[in-house]
FIVEXDO-890681 format. One record per residue (C-alpha): chain; x, y, z. Coordinates in steps of 0.2 Angstrom, whole numbers. Layout:
<rs>
unit_c1_c2_c3
A_X_Y_Z;
...
</rs>
This chain:
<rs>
unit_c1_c2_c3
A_34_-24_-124;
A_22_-17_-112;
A_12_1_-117;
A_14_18_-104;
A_-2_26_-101;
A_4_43_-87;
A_-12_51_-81;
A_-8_68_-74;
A_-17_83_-67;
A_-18_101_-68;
A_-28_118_-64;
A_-32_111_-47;
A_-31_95_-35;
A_-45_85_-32;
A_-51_82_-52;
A_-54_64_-50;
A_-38_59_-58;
A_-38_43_-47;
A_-57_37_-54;
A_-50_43_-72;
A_-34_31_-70;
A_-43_15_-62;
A_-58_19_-76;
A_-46_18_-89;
A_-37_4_-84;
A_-54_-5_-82;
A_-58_-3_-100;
A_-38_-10_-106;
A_-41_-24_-95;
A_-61_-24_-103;
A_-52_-28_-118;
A_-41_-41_-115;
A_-25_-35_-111;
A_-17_-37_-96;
A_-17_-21_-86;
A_-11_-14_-71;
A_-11_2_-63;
A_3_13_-51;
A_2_27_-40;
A_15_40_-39;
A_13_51_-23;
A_25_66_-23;
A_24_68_-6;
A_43_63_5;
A_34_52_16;
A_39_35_12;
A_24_28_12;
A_5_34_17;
A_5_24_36;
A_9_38_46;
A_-3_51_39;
A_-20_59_46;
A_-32_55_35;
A_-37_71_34;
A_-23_75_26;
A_-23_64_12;
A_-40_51_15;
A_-39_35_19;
A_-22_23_22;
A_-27_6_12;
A_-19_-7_16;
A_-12_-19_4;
A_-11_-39_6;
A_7_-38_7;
A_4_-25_20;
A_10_-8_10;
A_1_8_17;
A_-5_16_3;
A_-16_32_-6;
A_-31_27_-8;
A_-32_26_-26;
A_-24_11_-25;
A_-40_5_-17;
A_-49_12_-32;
A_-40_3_-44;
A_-42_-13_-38;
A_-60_-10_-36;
A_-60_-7_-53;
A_-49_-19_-60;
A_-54_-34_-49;
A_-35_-35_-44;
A_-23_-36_-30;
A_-8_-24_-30;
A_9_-24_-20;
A_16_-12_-11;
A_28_-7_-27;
A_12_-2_-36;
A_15_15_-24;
A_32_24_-27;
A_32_40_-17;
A_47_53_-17;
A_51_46_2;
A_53_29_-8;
A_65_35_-21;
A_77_46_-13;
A_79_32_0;
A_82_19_-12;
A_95_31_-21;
A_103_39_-5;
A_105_21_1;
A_114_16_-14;
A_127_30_-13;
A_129_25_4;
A_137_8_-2;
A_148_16_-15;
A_136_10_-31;
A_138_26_-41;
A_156_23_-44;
A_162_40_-39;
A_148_50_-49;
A_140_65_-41;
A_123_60_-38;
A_108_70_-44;
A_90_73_-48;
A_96_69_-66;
A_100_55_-71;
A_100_45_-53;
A_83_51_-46;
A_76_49_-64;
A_83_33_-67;
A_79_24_-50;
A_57_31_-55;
A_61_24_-73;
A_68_8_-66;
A_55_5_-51;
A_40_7_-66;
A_48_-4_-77;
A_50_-17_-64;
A_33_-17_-62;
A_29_-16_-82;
A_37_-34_-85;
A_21_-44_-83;
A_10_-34_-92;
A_2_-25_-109;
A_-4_-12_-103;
A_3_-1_-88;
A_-7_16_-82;
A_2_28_-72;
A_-5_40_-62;
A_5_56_-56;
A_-2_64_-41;
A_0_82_-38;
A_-5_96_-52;
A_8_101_-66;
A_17_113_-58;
A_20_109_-40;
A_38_108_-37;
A_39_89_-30;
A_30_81_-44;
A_45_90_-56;
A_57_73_-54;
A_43_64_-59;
A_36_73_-75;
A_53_74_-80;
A_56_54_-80;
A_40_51_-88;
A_48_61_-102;
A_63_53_-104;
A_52_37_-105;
A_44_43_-118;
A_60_43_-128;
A_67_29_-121;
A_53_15_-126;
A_47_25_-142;
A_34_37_-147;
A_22_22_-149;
A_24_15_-132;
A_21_30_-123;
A_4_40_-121;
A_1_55_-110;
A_-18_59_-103;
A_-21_76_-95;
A_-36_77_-82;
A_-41_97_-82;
A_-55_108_-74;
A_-67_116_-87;
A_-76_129_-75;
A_-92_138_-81;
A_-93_155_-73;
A_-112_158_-67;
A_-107_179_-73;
A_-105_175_-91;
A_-113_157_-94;
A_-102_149_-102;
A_-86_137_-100;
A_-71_143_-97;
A_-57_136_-106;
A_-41_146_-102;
A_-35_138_-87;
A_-35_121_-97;
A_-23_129_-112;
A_-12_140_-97;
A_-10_120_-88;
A_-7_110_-105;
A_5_126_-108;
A_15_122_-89;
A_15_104_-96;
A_23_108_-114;
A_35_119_-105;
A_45_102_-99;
A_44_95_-114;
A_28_84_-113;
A_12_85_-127;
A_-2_78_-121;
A_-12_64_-133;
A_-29_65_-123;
A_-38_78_-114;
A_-50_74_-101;
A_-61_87_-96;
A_-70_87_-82;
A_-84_99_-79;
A_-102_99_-68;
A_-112_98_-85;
A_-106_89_-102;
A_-91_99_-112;
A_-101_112_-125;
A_-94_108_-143;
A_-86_127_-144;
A_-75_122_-130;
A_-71_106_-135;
A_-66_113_-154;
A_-56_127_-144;
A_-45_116_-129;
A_-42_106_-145;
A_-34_119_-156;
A_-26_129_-139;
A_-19_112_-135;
A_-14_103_-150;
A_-23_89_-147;
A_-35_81_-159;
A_-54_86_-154;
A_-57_66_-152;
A_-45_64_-141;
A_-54_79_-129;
A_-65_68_-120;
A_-80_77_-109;
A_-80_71_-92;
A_-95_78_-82;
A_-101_75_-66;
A_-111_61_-65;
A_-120_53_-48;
A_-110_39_-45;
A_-92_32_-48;
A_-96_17_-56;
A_-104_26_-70;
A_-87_34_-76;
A_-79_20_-85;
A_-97_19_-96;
A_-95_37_-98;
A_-76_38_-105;
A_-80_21_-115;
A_-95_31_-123;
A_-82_46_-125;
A_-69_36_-133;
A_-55_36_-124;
A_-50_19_-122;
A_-51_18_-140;
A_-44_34_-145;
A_-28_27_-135;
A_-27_12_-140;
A_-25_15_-158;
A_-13_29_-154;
A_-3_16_-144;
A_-4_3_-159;
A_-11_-8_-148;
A_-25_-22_-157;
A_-45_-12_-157;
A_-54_-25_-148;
A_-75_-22_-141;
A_-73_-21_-121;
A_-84_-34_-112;
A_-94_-22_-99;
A_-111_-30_-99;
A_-109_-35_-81;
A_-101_-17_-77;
A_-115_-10_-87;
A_-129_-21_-77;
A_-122_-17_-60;
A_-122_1_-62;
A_-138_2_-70;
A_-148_-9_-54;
A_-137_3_-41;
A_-144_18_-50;
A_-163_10_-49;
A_-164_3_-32;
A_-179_8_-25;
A_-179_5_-6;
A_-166_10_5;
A_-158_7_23;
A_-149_21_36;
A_-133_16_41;
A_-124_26_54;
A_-106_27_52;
A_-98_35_68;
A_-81_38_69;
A_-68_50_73;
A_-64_59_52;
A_-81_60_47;
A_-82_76_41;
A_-68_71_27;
A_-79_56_18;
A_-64_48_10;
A_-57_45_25;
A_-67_30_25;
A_-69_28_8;
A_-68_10_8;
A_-82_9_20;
A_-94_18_8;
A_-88_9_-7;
A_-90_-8_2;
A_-109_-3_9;
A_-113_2_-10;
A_-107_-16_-17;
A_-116_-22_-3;
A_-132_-12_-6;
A_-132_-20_-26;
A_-131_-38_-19;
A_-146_-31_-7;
A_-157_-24_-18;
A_-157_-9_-6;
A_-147_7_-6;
A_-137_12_7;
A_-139_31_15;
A_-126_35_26;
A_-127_45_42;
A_-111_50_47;
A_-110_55_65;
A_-96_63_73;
A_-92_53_88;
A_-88_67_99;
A_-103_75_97;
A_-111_58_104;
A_-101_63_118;
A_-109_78_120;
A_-127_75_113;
A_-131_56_118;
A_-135_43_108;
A_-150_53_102;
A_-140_56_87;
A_-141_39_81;
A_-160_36_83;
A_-170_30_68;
A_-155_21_59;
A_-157_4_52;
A_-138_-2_56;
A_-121_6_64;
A_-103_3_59;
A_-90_11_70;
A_-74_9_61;
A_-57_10_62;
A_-44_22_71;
A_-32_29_82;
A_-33_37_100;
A_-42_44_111;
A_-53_57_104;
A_-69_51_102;
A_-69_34_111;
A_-80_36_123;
A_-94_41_109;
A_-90_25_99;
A_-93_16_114;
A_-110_22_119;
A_-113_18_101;
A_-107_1_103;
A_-118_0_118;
A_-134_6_110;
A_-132_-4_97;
A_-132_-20_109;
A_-146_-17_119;
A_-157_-12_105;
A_-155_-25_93;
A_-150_-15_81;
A_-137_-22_66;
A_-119_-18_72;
A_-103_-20_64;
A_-86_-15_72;
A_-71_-12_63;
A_-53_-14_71;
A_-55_-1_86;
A_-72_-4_84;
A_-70_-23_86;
A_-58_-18_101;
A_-70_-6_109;
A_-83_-18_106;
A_-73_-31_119;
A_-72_-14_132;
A_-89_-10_131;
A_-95_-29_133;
A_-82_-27_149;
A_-89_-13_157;
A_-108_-16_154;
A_-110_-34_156;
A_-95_-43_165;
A_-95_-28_176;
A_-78_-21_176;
A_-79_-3_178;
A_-62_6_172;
A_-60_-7_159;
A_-51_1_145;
A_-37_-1_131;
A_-18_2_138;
A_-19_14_120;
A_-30_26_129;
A_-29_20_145;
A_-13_14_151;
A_-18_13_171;
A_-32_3_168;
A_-37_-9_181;
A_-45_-22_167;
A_-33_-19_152;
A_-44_-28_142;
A_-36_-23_128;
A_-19_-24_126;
A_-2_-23_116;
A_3_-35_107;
A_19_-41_113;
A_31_-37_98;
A_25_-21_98;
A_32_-15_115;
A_48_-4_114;
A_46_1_94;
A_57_18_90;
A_50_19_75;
A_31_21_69;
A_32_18_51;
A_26_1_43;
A_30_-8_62;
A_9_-13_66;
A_3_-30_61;
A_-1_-26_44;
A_-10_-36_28;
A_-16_-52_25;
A_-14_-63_39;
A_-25_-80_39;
A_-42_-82_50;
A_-49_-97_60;
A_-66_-95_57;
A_-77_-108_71;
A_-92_-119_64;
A_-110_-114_67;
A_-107_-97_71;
A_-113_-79_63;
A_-96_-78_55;
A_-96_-94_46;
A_-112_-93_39;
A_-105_-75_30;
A_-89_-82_24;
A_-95_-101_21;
A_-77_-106_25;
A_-66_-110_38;
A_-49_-101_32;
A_-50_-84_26;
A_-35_-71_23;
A_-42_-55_28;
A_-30_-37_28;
A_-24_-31_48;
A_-18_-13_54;
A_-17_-12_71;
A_-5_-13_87;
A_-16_-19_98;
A_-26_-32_101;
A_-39_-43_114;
A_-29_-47_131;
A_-30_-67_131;
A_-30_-66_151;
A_-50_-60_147;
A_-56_-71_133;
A_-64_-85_143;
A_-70_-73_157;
A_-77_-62_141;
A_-83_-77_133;
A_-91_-87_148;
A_-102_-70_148;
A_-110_-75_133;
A_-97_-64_119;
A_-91_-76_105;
A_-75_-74_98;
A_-81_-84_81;
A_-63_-82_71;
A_-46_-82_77;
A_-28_-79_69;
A_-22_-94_61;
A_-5_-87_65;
A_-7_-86_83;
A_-22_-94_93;
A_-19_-81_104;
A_-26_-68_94;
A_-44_-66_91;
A_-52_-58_76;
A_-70_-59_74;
A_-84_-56_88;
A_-103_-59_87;
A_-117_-59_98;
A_-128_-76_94;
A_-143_-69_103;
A_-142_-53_93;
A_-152_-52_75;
A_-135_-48_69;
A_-121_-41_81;
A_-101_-44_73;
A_-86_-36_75;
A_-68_-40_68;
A_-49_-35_70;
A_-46_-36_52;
A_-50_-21_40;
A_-65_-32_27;
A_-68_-15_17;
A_-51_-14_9;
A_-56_-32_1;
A_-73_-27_-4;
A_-77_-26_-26;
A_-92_-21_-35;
A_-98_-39_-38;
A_-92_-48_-22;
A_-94_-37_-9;
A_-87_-40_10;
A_-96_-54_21;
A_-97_-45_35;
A_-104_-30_24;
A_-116_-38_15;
A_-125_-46_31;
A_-125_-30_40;
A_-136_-24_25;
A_-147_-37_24;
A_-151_-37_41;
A_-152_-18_40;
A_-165_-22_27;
A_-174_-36_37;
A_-176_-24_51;
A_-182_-10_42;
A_-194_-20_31;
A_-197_-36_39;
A_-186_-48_26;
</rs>
């Protein structure tokens, strides 16, 4: 019988519930067991595609080609896993599933409600999930409180009596301020949350704290009597300067082992030498690279997460830490490519639209005739083929049909299933797809394979009726869909020290200890420019 771990939030958004979740279930797999983690996003979208990111961060992409919060991306950076699309269950999710099966008469006459139906179908959709493993960690989005996340609160409750005291834990992530007035933290909105959470019938087992500097002992021995909850099982979560470092810190807390005995579960030592060697050499590297990221969300940094996570697994297989410029790609527009001067490498990533285009292309341009380390991500890899269009092949006007659709030199195109859609939602080519990868080429020297499956979002794609003008002008289209020749994923530039760009998202496949291909020879070359190896 699997173990329930449900992670919630309160005081405020933006604890670092998501890092807490994916840390924990690090240190249950760390031990052993066999551990997965699940999402629930209270919000009635049915699923995360449609979304700005600056509402909500990133969309990652799954292999199965779910849309998903971007915790999901955490936890399989964490965990060293690959989740489906049913490891994200959204309020959108479940009212469809339920209002569809009212539709077909399944409810035999009953009047359909939040409780039991909505309740029962969260229940069911976690359990379904639960069958293969001894350790499930749920996380509930929102704060305790907000009206939407009620259904699912609720549910977890029931669980709790369902499967048994001993099969079901519940971890609160709070906010421990310290007021700079009197100098000391501040403890009452963490009894006045854990107080919201008691009042629908749930007692926490384990506090976890967070705060800027390490929880004092005085609050620790008074959120423990406020709360009910034993004073080992208030766990100090402070900042610290990196991500990586939180599952050492709860593990030094004891958390994992507080839980695990409270769940009944066998007390093993968690192997984290490797974990523990990782973070230490990040934290020590010495020399470091400039990478400019421009792009279109940049004043939001999560809503390229992925991006900075893969660039920091790729700075440990470097030796060489990363420093990010983000650089708006507007203001490239306005300023020139002066913005960009001094960097050792530039990504231009993903996106959609107009806005900014034109700045991501002078980029892309600068980048090319300067030799400096490129990558191109999605619209940057199809930006990439429009700029190669205009400045070398000559054809002025050349654009994308998605910003351009009078173009003269539709060099850029959509893909042919996707003329026509009514609906947005989960219709682009999505998730793994298989890629050709060409021999003796940039691309194949990275991945030192010839098949690889890497993770897709996008409508459109490279116009087939211009690869052999493009490539007889010197571009390489070094990988191509093993789906459909007609599609082309990877670009380089062979006379260029390093000069790639693919269709495929590679962040969202990145993990600490094998970081992306493409990443990790953008930062060595970034290195060999900047110090000559």
């Amino acid at each position: 019988m699997a173990k329930f771990i449900f992670v919630t939030g309160g005081v405020v958004s933006g604890l670092g519930k998501g890092i807490t979740s994916a840390s924990l279930g690090m240190l249950m797999k760390a031990r052993g067991f066999r551990t997965t983690n699940i999402k629930i996003d209270p919000y009635l979208n049915y699923d995360a595609g449609t979304m700005n990111p600056y509402q909500h961060g990133e969309v990652f992409v799954l292999d199965d080609g779910g849309e998903v919060d971007l915790d999901l991306g955490n936890y399989e950076r964490f965990l060293d896993t690959s989740l489906s699309f049913d490891h994200n269950i959204t309020t959108g999710k479940v009212y469809s599933a339920v209002i569809e099966k009212e539709r077909k008469g399944e409810y035999l006459g009953a009047t359909v409600q939040v409780i039991p139906h909505i309740t029962n179908e969260i229940k069911e959709r976690i359990r379904r999930i639960a069958r293969d493993y001894d350790v499930v960690i749920v996380e509930i989005g929102g704060t305790v409180g907000d009206i939407e996340g009620m259904p699912f609160l609720e549910a977890a409750r029931q669980m709790q009596l369902e499967e048994g005291r001993d099969n079901v834990a519940f971890v609160h992530v709070t906010y421990v301020p310290k007021l700079k007035v009197v100098g000391e933290q501040k403890t009452k909105p963490t009894q006045h949350s854990v107080k919201e959470l008691r009042s629908l019938g749930i007692q926490p087992d384990a506090i976890v704290a967070r705060s800027e500097e390490p929880l004092e002992e005085s609050a620790r021995r008074k959120i423990s009597l406020f709360t009910n909850v034993p004073e080992e099982a208030v766990i100090s979560a402070y900042d610290v300067e990196d991500t990586y470092e939180v599952p050492l810190m709860l593990e030094k807390e004891g958390l994992a082992r507080y839980l695990v005995k409270r769940l009944g579960l066998p007390e093993r030592e968690p192997d984290l030498e490797k974990w523990r060697e990782m973070v230490e050499k990040y934290k020590n590297l010495d020399r470091e690279v400039e990478i400019a990221v421009v792009g279109k969300y940049v004043k939001l940094a999560d809503s390229y997460l992925s991006i900075k996570e893969a660039l920091k697994h790729s700075s440990v297989a470097n030796d060489v830490k990363v420093r990010i410029r983000w650089v708006e790609a507007e203001d490239v527009e306005r300023e020139g490519v002066k913005l960009l001067e001094g960097v050792d490498g530039i990504i231009v990533p993903g996106g959609f639209g107009a806005r900014g285009s034109e700045g991501k292309i002078m980029a892309i341009r600068y980048a090319r005739e300067n030799d400096i380390p490129f990558l191109g991500i999605c619209f940057g890899f199809q930006l990439t083929v429009v700029e190669f269009a205009r400045n070398v092949l000559g054809l002025k006007g050349a654009h994308s049909t998605e910003i351009d659709p009078q173009t003269p030199y539709p060099v850029v195109d959509l893909m042919p299933e996707q003329r026509d859609l009514d609906r947005l939602g989960g219709t682009m080519r999505l998730g793994a797809y298989p890629v050709h990868i060409k021999p003796n080429t940039l691309a194949k020297r990275l991945y030192g394979r010839d098949i690889v499956y890497e993770r897709h979002r996008h409508r459109w794609e490279v116009n087939p009726d211009y690869v052999e003008k493009l490539e007889d002008a010197g571009l390489v289209f070094s990988g191509i869909a093993g789906d459909d020749e007609r599609r082309m994923e990877i670009l380089e530039l062979p006379d260029h020290s390093y000069f790639i760009a693919t269709q495929f998202h590679p962040e969202f496949k990145s993990k600490p200890m094998r970081p992306a291909p493409v990443f990790r020879g953008l930062v060595e070359a970034a290195k060999k420019r900047k110090y000559g190896e």
